[in-house]
N, C-alpha and C positions, 0 to 999 in steps of 0.2 A: 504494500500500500504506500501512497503516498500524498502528503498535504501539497503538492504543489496544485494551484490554482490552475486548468489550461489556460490556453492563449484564444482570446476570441478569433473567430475566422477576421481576415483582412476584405476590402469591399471589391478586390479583386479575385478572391476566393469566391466569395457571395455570389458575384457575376458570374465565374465559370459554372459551380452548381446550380444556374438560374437558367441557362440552358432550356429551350423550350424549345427549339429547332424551329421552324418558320415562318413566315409569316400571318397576319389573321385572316381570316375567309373576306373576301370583300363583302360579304355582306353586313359584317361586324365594322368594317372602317367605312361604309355609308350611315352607320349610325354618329359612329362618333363626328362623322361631318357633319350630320343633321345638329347633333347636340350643341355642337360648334358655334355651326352661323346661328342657333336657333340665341344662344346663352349670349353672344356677341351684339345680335340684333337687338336683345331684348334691353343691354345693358346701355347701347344708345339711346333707346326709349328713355329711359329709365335718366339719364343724365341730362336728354333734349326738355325733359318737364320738372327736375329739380328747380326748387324755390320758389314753385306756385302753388298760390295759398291753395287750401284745399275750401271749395262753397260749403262743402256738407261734410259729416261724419263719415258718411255713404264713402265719400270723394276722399278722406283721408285714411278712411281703412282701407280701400282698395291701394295706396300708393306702399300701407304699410306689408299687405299682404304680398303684393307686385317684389317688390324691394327683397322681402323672403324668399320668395320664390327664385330670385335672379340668385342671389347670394346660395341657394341649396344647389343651384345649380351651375355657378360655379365651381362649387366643390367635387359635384359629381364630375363634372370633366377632366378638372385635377386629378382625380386618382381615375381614371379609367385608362388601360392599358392601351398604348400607343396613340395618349392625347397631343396634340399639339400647343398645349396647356404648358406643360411640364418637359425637360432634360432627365432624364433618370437613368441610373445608369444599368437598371434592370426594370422590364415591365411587369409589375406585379398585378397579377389577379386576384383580385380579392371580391368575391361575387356577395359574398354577405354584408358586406360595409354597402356596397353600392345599391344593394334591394334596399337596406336602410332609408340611405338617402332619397330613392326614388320614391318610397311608399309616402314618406315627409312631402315631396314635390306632390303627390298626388292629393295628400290631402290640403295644402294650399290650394293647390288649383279647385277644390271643393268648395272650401273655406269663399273663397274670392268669388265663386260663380252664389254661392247662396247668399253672404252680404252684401257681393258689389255690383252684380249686373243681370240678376233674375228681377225680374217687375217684382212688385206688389206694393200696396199701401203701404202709408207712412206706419200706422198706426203695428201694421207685421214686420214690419223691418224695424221697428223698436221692440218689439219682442222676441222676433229672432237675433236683436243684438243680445237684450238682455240676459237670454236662458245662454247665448254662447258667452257671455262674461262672466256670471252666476257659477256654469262649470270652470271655467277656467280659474275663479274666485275656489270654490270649494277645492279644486285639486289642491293649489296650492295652501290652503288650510289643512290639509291631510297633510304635506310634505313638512310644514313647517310644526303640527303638533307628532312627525315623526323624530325631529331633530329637536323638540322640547323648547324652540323658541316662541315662551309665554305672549309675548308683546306682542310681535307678527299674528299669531292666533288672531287675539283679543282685536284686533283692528283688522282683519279679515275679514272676521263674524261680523263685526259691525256693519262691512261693506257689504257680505252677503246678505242681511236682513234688510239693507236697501235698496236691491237690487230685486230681493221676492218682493216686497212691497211696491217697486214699481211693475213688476209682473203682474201681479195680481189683478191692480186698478185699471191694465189695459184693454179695451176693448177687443182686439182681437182673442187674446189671451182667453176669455171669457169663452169663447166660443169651442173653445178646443174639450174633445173629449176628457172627462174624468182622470183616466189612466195616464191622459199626457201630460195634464194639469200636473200630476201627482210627481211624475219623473223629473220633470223641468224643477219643478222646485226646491225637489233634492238636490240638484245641481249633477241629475247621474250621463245625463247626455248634454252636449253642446248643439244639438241639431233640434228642431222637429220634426224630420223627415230620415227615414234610413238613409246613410252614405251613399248605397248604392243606387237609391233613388234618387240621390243630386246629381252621384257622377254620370249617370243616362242624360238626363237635363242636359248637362256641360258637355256632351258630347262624348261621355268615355262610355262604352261599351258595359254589359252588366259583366259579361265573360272575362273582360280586358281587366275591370275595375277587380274580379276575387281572382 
């Protein structure tokens, strides 16, 4: 036996064991162009309309959900195997990081089609704001009485007792079944409608979407 510590492999070592032999099918490098121009385009957008005020709530969540989505999706480029993102000196496949990231893009793109560009009344689009703040309120009260920060709690609760109370006195809200009445204001869903029924709406596939 012996206490000596090995020698970690060198990044030239790493490279020769990284050895994958040839190149990706082209079908796999018309994605990563797609992703390219798409993340590229998106991020002109995105710099051509900085520092206009937003009119509505509507108008400033959509820049903040937009803004998300650009940013997940630069990431996902970054690490995708023969991006023209990145130099690396091995192409790493890592399929599980990248389903991550992709399932997060997909649910932004939900996110943004149900507050920012699906019609309905004012009076729905305040209550679909408020049940997806209300959850997002209550997760974050879970998280923070998991780490025992009393304070954070205590001004949470407070928020989410204002937020059912503005649920409650809205009209649309009133109109909703019993049972959804019930879910919303535990804060157990951020939607009123299945995912898979927004992402139809939005154009994703029910098949594509699970």
């Amino acid at each position: 036996m012996t206490d000596e510590t090995p020698e970690a492999l060198t990044h030239d070592e790493i490279v020769d064991f990284s050895s994958l032999g040839g190149k990706p099918s082209d079908d796999y490098m018309r994605v990563v162009d797609m992703l390219d121009n798409v993340v590229r385009e998106c991020m002109y957008v995105s710099r051509s309309y900085s520092g206009v005020a937003s009119p509505s709530a509507k108008h400033y969540d959509s820049s903040v959900l937009f803004t998300a989505l650009v940013t997940k999706g630069v990431t996902l480029a970054q690490i995708m195997p023969f991006t023209p993102w990145v130099d690396k000196k091995i192409e790493h496949w890592d399929y599980a990081s990248a389903a991550g990231i992709t399932r997060t893009m997909l649910e932004l793109r939900i996110a943004f089609y149900y507050l920012c560009t699906e019609e309905c009344d004012e009076k729905e689009w305040e209550c679909r704001w408020n049940i997806f703040n209300l959850h997002d309120c209550t997760s974050r009260i879970r998280m923070f009485t998991a780490i025992e920060n009393n304070e954070e709690v205590e001004k949470l609760s407070q928020a989410a007792d204002e937020i059912r109370e503005r649920i409650r006195v809205n009209p649309f809200f009133d109109t909703l079944p019993e049972k959804k009445k019930k879910t919303a204001l535990h804060g157990q869903s951020a939607y009123l409608f299945p995912l898979e029924d927004i992402a139809e709406k939005a154009g994703i596939e029910k098949a594509q979407f699970r």
